[in-house]
VEXDREN-2710 file (C-alpha; in Angstrom, 1 decimal):
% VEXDREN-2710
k/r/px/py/pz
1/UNK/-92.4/36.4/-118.0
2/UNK/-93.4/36.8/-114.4
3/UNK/-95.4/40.2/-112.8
4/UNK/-92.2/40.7/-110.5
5/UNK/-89.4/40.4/-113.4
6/UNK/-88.2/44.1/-113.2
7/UNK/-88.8/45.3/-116.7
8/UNK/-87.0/48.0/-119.0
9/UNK/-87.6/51.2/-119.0
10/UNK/-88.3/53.4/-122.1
11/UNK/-89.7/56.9/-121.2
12/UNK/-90.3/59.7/-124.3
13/UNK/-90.7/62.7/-123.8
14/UNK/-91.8/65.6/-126.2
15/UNK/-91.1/69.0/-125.8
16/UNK/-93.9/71.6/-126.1
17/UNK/-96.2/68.7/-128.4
18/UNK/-99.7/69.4/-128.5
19/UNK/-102.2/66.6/-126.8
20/UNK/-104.3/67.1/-130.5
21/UNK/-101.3/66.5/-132.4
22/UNK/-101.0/62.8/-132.4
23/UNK/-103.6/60.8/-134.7
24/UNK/-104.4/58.5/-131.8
25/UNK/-105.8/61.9/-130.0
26/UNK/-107.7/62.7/-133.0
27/UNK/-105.6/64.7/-135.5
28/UNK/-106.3/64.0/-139.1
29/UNK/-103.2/65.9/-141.0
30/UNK/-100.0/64.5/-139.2
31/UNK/-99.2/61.1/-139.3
32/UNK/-97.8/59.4/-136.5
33/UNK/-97.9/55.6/-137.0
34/UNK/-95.2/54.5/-134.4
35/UNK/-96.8/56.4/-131.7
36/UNK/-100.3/55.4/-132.6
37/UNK/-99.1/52.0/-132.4
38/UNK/-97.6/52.0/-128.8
39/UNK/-100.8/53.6/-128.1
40/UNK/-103.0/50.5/-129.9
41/UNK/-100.3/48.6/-128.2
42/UNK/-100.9/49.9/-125.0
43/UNK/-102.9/52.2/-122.2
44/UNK/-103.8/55.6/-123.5
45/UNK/-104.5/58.4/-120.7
46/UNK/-107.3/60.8/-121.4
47/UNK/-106.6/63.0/-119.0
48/UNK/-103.1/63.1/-118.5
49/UNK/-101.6/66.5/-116.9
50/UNK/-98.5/68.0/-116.5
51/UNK/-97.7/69.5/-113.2
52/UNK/-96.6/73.0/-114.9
53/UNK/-97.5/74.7/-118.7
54/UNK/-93.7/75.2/-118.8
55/UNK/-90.9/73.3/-119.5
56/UNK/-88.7/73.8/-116.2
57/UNK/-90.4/73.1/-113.5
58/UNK/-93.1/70.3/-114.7
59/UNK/-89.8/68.6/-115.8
60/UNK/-88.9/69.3/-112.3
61/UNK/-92.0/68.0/-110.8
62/UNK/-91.8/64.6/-113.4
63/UNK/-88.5/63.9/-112.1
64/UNK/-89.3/63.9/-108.4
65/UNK/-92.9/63.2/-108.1
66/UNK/-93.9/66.4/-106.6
67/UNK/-95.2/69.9/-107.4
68/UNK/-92.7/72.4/-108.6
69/UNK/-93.1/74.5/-105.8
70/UNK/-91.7/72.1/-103.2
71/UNK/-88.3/72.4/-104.8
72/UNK/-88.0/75.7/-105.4
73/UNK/-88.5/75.4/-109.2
74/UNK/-90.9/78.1/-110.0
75/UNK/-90.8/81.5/-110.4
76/UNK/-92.4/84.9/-108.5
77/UNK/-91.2/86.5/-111.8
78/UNK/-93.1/86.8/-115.3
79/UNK/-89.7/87.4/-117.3
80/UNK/-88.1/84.0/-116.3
81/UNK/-91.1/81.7/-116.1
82/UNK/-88.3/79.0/-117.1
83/UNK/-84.2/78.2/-116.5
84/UNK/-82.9/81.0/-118.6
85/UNK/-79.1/80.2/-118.3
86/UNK/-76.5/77.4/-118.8
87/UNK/-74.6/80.4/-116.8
88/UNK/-76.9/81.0/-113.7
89/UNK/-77.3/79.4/-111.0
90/UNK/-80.5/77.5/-110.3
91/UNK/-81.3/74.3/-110.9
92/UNK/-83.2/71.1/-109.2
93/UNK/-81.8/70.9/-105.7
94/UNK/-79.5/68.6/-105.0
95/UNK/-81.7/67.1/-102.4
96/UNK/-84.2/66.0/-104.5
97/UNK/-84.3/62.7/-105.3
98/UNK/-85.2/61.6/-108.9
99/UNK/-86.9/58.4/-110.2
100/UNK/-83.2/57.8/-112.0
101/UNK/-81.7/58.2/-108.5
102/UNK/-84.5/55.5/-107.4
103/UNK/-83.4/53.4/-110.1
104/UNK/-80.1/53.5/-109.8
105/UNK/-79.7/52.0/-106.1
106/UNK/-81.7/49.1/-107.5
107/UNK/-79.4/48.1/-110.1
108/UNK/-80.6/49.8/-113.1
109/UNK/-78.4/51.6/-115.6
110/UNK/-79.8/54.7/-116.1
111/UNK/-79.1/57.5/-119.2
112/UNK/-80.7/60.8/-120.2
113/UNK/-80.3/61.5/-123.8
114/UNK/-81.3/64.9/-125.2
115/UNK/-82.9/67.8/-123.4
116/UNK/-82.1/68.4/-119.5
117/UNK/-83.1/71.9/-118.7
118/UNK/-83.1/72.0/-114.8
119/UNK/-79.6/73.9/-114.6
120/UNK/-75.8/72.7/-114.4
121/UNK/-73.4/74.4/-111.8
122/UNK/-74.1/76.1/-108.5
123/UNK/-70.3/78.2/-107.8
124/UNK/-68.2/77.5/-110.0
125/UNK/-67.9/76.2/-114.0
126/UNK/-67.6/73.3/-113.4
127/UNK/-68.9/72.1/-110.1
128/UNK/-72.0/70.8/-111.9
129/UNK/-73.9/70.4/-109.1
130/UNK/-77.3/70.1/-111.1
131/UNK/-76.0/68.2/-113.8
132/UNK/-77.7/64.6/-114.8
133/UNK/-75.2/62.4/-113.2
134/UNK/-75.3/64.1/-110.1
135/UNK/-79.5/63.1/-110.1
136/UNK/-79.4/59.8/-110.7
137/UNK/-78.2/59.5/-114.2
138/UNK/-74.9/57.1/-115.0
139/UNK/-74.8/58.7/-118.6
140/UNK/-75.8/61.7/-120.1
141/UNK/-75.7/62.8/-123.9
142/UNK/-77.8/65.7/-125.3
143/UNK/-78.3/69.4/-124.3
144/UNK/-78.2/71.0/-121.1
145/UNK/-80.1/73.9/-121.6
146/UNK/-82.8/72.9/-124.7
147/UNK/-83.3/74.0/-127.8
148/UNK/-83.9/77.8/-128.5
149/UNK/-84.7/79.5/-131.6
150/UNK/-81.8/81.8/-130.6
151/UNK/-79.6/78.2/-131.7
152/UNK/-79.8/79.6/-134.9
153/UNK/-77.9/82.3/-136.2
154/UNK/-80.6/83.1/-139.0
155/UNK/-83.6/82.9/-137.0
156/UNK/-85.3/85.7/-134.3
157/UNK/-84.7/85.6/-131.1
158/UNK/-86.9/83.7/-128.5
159/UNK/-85.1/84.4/-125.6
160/UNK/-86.6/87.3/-123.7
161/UNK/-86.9/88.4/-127.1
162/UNK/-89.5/92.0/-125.8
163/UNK/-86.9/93.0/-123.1
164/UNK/-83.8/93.0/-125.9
165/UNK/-85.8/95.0/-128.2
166/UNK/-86.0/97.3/-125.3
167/UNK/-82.3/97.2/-124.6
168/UNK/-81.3/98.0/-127.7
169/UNK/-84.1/101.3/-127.8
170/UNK/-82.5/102.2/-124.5
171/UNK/-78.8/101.8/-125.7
172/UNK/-79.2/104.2/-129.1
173/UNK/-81.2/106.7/-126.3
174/UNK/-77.9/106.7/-124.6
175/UNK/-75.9/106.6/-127.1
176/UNK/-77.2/109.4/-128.0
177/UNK/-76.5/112.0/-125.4
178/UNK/-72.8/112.3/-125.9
179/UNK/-73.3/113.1/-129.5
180/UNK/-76.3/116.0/-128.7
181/UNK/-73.4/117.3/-126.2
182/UNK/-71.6/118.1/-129.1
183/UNK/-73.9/120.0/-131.0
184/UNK/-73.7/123.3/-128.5
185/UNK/-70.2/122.7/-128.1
186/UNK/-69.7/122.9/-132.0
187/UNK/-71.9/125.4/-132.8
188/UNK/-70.5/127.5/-129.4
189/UNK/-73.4/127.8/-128.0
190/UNK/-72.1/126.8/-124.7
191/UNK/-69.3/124.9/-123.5
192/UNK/-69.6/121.4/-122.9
193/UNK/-66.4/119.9/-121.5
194/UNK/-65.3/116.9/-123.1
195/UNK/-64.8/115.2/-120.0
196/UNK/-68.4/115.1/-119.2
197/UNK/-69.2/113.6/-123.0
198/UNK/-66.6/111.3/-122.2
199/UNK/-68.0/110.2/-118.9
200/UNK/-72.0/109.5/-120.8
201/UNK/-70.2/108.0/-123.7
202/UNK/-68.5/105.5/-121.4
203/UNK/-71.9/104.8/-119.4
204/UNK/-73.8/103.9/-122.7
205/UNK/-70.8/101.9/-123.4
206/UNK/-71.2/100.5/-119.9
207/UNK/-74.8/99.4/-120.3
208/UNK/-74.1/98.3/-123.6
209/UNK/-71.3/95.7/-122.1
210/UNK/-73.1/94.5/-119.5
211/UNK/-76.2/93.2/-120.8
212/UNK/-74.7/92.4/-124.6
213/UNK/-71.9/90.0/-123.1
214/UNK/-75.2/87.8/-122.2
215/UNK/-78.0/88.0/-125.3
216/UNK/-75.6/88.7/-127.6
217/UNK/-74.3/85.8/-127.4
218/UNK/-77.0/83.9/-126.4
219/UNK/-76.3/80.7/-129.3
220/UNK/-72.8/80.2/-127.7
221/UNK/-74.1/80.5/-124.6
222/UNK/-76.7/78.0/-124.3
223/UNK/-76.7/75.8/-127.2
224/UNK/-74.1/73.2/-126.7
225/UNK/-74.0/69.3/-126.8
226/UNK/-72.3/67.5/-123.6
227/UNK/-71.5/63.8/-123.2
228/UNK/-71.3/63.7/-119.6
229/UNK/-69.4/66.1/-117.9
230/UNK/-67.6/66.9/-121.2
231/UNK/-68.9/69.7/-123.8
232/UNK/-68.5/68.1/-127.4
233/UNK/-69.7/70.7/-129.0
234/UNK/-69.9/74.9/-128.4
235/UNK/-72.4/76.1/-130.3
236/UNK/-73.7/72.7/-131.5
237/UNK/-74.7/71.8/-134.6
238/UNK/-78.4/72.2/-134.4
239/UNK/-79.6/70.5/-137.6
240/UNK/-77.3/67.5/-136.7
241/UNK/-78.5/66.9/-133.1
242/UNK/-81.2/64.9/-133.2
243/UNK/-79.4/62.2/-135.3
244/UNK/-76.8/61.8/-132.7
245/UNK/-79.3/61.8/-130.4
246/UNK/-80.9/58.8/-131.7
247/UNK/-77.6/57.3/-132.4
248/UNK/-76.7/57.6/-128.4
249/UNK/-80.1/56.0/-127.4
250/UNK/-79.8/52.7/-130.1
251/UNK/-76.4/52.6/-128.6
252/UNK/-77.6/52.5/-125.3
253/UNK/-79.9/50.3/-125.7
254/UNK/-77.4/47.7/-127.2
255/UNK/-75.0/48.1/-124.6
256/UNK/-77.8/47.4/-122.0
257/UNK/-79.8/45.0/-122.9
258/UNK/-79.0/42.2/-121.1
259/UNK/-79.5/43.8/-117.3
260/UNK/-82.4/46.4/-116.6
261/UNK/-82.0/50.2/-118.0
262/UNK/-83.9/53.1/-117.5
263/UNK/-83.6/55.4/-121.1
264/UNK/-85.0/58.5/-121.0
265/UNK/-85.1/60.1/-124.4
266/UNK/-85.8/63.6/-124.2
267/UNK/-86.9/65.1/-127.2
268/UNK/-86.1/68.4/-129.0
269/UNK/-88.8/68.2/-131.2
270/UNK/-91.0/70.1/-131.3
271/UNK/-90.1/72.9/-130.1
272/UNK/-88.8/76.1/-132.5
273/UNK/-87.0/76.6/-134.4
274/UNK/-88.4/73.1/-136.0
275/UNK/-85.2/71.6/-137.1
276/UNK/-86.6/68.5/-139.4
277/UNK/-84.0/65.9/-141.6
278/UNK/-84.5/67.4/-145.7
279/UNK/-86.4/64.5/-145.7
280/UNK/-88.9/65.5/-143.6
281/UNK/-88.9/69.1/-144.9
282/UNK/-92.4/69.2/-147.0
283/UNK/-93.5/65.6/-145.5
284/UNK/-96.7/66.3/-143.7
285/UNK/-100.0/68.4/-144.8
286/UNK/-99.3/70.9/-141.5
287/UNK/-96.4/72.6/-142.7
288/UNK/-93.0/72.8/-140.3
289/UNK/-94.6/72.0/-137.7
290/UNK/-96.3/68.9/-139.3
291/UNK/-92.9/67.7/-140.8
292/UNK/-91.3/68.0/-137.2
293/UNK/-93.8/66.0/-135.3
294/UNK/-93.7/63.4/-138.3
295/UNK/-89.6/63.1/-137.8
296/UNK/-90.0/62.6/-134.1
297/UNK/-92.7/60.1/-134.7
298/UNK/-89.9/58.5/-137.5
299/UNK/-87.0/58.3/-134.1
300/UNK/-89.9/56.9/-131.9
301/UNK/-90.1/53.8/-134.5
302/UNK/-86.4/53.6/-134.6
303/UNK/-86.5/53.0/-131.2
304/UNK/-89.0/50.9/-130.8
305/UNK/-87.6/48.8/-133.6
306/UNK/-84.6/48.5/-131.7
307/UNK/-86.2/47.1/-129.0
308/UNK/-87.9/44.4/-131.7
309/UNK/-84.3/43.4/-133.0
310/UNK/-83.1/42.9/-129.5
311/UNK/-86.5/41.0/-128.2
312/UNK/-86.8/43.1/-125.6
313/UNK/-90.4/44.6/-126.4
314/UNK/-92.2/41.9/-124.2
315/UNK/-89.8/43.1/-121.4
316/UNK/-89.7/46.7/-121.8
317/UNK/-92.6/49.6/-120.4
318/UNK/-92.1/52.2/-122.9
319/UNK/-94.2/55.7/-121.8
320/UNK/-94.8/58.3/-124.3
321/UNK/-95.9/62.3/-123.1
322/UNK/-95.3/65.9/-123.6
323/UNK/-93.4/68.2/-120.7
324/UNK/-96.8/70.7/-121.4
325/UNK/-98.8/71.9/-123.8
326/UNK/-98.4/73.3/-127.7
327/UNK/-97.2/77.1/-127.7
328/UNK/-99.5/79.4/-129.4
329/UNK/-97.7/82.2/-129.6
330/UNK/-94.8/81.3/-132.4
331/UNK/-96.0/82.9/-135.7
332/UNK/-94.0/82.7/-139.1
333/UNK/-95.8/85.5/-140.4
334/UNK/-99.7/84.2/-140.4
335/UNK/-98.4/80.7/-140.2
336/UNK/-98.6/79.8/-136.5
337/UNK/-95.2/77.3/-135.8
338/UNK/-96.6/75.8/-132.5
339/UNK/-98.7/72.8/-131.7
340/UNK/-102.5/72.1/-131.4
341/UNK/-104.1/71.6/-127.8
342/UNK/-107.0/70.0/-129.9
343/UNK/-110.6/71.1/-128.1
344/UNK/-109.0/72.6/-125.1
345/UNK/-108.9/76.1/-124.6
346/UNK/-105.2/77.6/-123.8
347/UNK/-101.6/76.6/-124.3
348/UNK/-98.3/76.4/-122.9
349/UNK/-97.7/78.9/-119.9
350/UNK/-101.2/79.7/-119.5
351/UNK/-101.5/78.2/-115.9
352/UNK/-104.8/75.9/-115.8
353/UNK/-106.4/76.1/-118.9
354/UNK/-106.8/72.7/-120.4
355/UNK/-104.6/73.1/-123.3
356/UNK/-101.6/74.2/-121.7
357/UNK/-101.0/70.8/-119.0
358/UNK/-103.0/68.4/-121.1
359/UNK/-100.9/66.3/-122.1
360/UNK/-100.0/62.8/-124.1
361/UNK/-100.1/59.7/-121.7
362/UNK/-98.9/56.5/-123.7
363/UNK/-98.1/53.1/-121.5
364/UNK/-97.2/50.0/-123.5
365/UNK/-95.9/46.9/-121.5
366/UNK/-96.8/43.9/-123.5
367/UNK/-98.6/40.9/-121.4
368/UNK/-98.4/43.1/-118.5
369/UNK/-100.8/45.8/-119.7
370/UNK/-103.8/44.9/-122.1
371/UNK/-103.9/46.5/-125.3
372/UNK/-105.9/49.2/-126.5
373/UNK/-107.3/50.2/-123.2
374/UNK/-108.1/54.0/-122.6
375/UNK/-108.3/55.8/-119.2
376/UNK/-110.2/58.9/-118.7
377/UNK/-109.3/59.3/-115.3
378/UNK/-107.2/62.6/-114.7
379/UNK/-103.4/61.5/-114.1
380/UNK/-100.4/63.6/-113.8
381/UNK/-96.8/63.0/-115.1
382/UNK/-95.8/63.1/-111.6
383/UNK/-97.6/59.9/-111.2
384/UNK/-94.1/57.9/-113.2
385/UNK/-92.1/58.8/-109.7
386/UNK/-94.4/56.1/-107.7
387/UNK/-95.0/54.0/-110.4
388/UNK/-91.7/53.5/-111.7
389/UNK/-90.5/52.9/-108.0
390/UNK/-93.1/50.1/-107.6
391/UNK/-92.5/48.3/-110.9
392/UNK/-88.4/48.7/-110.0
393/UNK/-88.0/47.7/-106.7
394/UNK/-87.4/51.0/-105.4
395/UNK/-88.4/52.8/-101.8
396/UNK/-90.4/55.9/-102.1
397/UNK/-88.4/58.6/-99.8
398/UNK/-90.1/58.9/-96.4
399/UNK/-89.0/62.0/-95.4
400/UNK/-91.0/64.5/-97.7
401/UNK/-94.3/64.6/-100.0
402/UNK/-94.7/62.9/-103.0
403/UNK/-97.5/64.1/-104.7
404/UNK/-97.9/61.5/-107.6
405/UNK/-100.1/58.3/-107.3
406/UNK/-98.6/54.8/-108.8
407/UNK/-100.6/54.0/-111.4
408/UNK/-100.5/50.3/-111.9
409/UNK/-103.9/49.8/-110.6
410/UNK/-105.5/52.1/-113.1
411/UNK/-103.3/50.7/-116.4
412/UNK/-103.9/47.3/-115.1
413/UNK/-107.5/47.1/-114.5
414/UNK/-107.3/46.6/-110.9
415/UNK/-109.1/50.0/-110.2
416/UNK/-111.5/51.9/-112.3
417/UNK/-110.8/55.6/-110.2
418/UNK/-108.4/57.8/-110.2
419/UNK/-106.4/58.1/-106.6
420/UNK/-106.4/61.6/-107.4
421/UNK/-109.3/63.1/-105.6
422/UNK/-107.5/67.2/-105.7
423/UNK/-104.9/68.3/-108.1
424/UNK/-103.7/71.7/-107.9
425/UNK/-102.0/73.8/-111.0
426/UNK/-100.0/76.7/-110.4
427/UNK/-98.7/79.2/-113.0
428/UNK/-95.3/80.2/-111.1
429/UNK/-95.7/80.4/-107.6
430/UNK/-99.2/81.3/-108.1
431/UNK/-101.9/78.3/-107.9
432/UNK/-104.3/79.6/-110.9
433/UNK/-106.8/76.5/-110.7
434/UNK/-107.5/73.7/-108.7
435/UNK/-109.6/70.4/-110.1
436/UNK/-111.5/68.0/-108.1
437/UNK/-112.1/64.4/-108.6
438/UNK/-115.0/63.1/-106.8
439/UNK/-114.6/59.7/-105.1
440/UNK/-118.1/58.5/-105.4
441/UNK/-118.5/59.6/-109.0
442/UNK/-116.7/59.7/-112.4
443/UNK/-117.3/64.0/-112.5
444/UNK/-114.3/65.9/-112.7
445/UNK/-114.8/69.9/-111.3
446/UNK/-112.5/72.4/-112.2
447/UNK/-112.2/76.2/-110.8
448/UNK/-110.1/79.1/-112.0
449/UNK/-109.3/81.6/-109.3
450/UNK/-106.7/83.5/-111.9
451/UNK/-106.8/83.4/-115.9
452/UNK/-104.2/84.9/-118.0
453/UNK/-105.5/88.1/-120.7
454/UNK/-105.2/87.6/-124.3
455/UNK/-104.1/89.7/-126.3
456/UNK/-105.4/90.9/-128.6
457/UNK/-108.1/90.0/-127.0
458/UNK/-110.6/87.3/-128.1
459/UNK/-107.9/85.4/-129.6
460/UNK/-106.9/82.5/-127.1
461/UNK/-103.4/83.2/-126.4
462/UNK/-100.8/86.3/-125.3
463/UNK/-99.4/87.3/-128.9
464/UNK/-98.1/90.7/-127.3
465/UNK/-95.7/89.0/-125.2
466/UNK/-95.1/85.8/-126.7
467/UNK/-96.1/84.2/-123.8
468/UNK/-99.2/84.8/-120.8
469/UNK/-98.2/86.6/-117.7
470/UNK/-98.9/84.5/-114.0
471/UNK/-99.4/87.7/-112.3
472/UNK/-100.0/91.3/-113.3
473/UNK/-101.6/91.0/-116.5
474/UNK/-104.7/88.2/-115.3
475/UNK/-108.4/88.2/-114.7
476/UNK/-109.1/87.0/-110.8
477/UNK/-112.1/85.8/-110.5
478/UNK/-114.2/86.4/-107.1
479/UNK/-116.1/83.6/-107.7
480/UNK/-114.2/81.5/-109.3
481/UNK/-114.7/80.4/-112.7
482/UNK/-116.2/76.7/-112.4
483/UNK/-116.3/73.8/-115.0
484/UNK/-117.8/70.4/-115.0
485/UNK/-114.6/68.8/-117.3
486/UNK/-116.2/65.7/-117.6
487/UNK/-119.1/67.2/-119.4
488/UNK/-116.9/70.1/-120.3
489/UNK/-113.8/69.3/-121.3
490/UNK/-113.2/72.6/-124.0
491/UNK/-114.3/74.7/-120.6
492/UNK/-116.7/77.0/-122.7
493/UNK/-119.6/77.0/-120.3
494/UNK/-118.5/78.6/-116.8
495/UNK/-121.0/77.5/-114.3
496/UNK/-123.0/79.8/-111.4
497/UNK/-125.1/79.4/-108.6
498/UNK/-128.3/80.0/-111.1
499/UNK/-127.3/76.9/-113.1
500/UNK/-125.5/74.7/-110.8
501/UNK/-127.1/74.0/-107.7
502/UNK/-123.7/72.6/-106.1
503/UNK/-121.8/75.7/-107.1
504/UNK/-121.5/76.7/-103.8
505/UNK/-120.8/73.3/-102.3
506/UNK/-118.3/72.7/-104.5
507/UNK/-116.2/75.6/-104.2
508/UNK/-116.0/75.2/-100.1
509/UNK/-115.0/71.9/-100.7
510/UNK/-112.3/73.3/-102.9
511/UNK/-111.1/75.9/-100.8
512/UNK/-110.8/73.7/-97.8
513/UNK/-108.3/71.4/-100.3
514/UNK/-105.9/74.7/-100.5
515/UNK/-105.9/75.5/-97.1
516/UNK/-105.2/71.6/-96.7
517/UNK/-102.6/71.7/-99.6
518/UNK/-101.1/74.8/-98.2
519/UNK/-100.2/73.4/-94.7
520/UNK/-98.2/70.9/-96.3
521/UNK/-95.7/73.5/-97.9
522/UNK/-92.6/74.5/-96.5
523/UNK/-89.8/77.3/-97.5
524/UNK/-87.3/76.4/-99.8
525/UNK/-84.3/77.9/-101.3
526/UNK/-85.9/79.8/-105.0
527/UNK/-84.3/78.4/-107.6
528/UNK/-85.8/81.2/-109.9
529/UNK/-84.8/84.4/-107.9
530/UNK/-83.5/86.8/-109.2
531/UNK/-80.1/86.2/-108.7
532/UNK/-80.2/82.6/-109.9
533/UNK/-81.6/83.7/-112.9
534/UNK/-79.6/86.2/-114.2
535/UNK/-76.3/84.7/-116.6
536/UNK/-72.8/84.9/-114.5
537/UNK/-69.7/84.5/-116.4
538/UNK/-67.8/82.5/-114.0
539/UNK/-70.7/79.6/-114.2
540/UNK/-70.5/79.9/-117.9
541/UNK/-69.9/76.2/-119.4
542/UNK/-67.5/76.6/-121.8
543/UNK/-64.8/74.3/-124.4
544/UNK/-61.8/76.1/-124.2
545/UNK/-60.6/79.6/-122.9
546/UNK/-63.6/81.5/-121.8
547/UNK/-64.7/84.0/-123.7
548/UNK/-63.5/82.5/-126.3
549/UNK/-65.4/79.5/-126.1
550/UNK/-65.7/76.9/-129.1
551/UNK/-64.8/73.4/-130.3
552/UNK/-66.4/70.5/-132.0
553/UNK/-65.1/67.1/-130.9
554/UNK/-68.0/64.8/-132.2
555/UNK/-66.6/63.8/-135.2
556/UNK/-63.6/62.5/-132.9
557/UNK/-65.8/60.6/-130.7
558/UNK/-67.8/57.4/-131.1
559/UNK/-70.9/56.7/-128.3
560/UNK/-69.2/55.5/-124.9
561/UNK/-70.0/53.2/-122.2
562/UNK/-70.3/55.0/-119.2
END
């Protein structure tokens, strides 16, 4: 085959998957052959990073190529750090232009199966303004929102799980007051008239209604399965999902395989509730979690055995990642249900620390890239924007900033450094940390201006709130907190003027990159305000007459063409 045959695409992506999780990164107690073996295959990043800790917007930023924050896709807010509704109104711009987008105008069929997550309508149900085909996308199967551990009936609730806990508290308080208004009026004290219990019982009725008709509700709300425009299934069948899932992707695949396609499998695994096959229940040595990564691993080899049958391997760049870190904070009692960040301190949502944007980076594109090789240089997954529009064909857009690098030199061999010399990570709207790749030499310096608290504290993550605060509740640091990563990566050993003769140097030079970095941002419509976030019935996707939503039509339907 020839350099300038435009390959297929395969990109994987996990959701919430620790970068220690993966044998090929060092674990010892999962096993995960098929992704060790695209990474033996392939090019293996070191010192990959995702562009956010959370889900939302550094699926925003690997879509488009640049920082969350250019779009709109972050939030002021601590309670919404993430899209929180099928039913509100945020969502990736329609503006943006996505790598699919790209694609698409250069003759690729493109297809998202699985997890979306960057919104759905804008005024009305059904406008879908934000859906996948309006970004690029020719087909879309999977789920719009993600998966929640609100998806199942039996489980607790994840979503904004502190704030209904203080709902309900605040409901019984009212509900309350009507019935201690009878008590003088019964025991003729004092008159009460029974218009004014009437008027508080019908308030804490009020307030009841208006935030129950949303997390009450939240597993018919949020968990359903769409093929295309069409729901297929309100709720969906959680424990059946990722089978059809894989189902949709083989089927793609086969309908495709004879003209250039761009898959993009988006994982549910493995984030909670850790829905695994029986036969994976009790697989691995690491529990849930452990038998979750081990069944994605198992769909990653189904696919990549597809493209064996169809000899399309030789042809096909198949990229494997996570969209952040491994959450901390999910506990089954003692037993924690999240992922391991391996030696790097923090986790998902924590802004800059290591654990939290570190991330997977798996290239294999047989006799195109040379197998085995490993890349320490940092990378970010908004580096696939530029490097899927060189090896497509595609024009990168002129008229705004794209912040990721093609890497081609780098998994090629034509450079040994990193075109990254500044990358910045932001925790919201807030930039937390900033990292600095020095041109003339392979160190890697990182500073903290803002660190999330722990709680309790000395034991690496937020178990309080289920997840660390951006603002608020954080340490800022005046000087910053500095770390050599190359010599450094677990960032134990902050560094000072006493022990690092550059210190000072080093944190001009970095403060002269935010100013720089700063200038080049512009307003933009928040997709994360607060009235984008909150759920509105009329946006509310729904099969059949709403409230009543419901129906199951996958057992009717076969995967479709486009």
């Amino acid at each position: 085959m020839t350099r300038n045959a435009r390959p297929n695409i395969v990109l994987l992506m996990a959701d919430d998957l620790g970068v220690g999780d993966l044998c090929c990164y060092g674990n010892n107690s999962v096993s995960t052959p098929n992704i060790d073996r695209l990474a033996s295959e392939g090019v293996r990043l070191t010192q990959h990073l995702a562009a956010a800790s959370m889900c939302t917007p550094s699926r925003a930023a690997f879509l488009t190529g640049r920082y969350p924050i250019r779009s709109g896709m972050v939030s002021p807010y601590n309670l919404n750090r993430a899209l929180t509704w099928l039913g509100g109104s945020g969502g990736l711009p329609t503006n943006e232009t996505t790598f699919a987008k790209l694609l698409q105008h250069r003759g690729y069929r493109t297809g998202l199966i699985g997890k979306w997550h960057l919104g759905l309508s804008c005024a009305s149900r059904n406008d879908h303004c934000y859906h996948p085909l309006n970004h690029g996308f020719h087909y879309f199967y999977g789920v719009p929102f993600g998966l929640l551990s609100d998806c199942q009936a039996s489980k607790t609730p994840e979503l904004h799980r502190w704030l209904r806990i203080k709902l309900w508290i605040s409901t019984a308080a009212l509900a309350l007051v009507p019935f201690l208004l009878l008590i003088p009026k019964f025991a003729r004290w004092f008159s009460v008239p029974w218009k004014v219990i009437f008027v508080f019982a019908f308030l804490a009725f009020l307030f009841f209604t208006s935030w129950y008709s949303s997390y009450g509700f939240t597993r018919r709300w949020n968990c359903i399965l769409m093929r295309n425009h069409e729901i297929i299934q309100q709720p969906m069948k959680e424990e059946k999902v990722a089978s059809l899932m894989l189902k949709e992707a083989l089927a793609f695949i086969e309908r495709y395989k004879r003209e250039p396609f761009l898959l993009f499998f988006s994982f549910l695994h493995v984030h909670t509730p850790l829905i695994s096959k029986k036969k994976f229940v009790g697989h691995s040595k690491y529990g849930r979690y452990g038998d979750n990564v081990e069944e994605m691993d198992w769909m990653v080899g189904k696919i990549l055995d597809a493209l064996d049958q169809e000899h399309l391997a030789n042809h096909t760049l198949v990229y494997f990642t996570s969209d952040n870190g491994g959450h901390l904070e999910p506990l089954d009692g003692a037993v924690q249900l999240g992922g391991w960040n391996g030696i790097y301190k923090g986790g998902k949502g924590m802004g800059g620390w290591e654990g939290g944007i570190r991330v997977p980076g798996i290239f294999r594109w047989p006799s195109v890239l040379e197998a085995g090789r490993v890349i320490n240089e940092p990378t970010s997954l908004m580096d696939i924007y530029p490097t899927l529009s060189y090896i497509g064909g595609g024009i990168l857009p002129q008229d705004r900033v794209i912040d990721g690098q093609n890497l081609m030199p780098l998994l090629e061999g034509r450079a040994s450094h990193s075109d990254h010399e500044f990358l910045f990570h932001y925790c919201g709207v807030y930039l937390h940390t900033i990292r600095w790749h020095q041109k003339d030499c392979a160190t890697v310096w990182k500073a903290h201006y803002v660190t999330p608290k722990f709680y309790p504290e000395g034991t690496g993550a937020c178990y309080g709130s289920g997840i660390c605060s951006c603002s608020g509740d954080v340490t800022y640091h005046d000087p910053p907190l500095l770390f050599d990563i190359s010599r450094d990566p677990s960032e134990a050993l902050p560094l000072n003027p006493d022990n690092e003769p550059l210190f000072d140097s080093v944190i001009k030079k970095m403060e002269a990159a935010i100013k720089e970095h700063r200038r080049t941002l512009t307003p933009v419509p928040q997709q994360f305000s607060v009235f984008n976030t909150i759920w509105k019935p009329w946006l509310q996707p729904c099969c059949g007459t709403f409230p009543f939503c419901g129906c199951d039509k996958e057992d009717d339907i076969l995967p479709m063409a486009p």
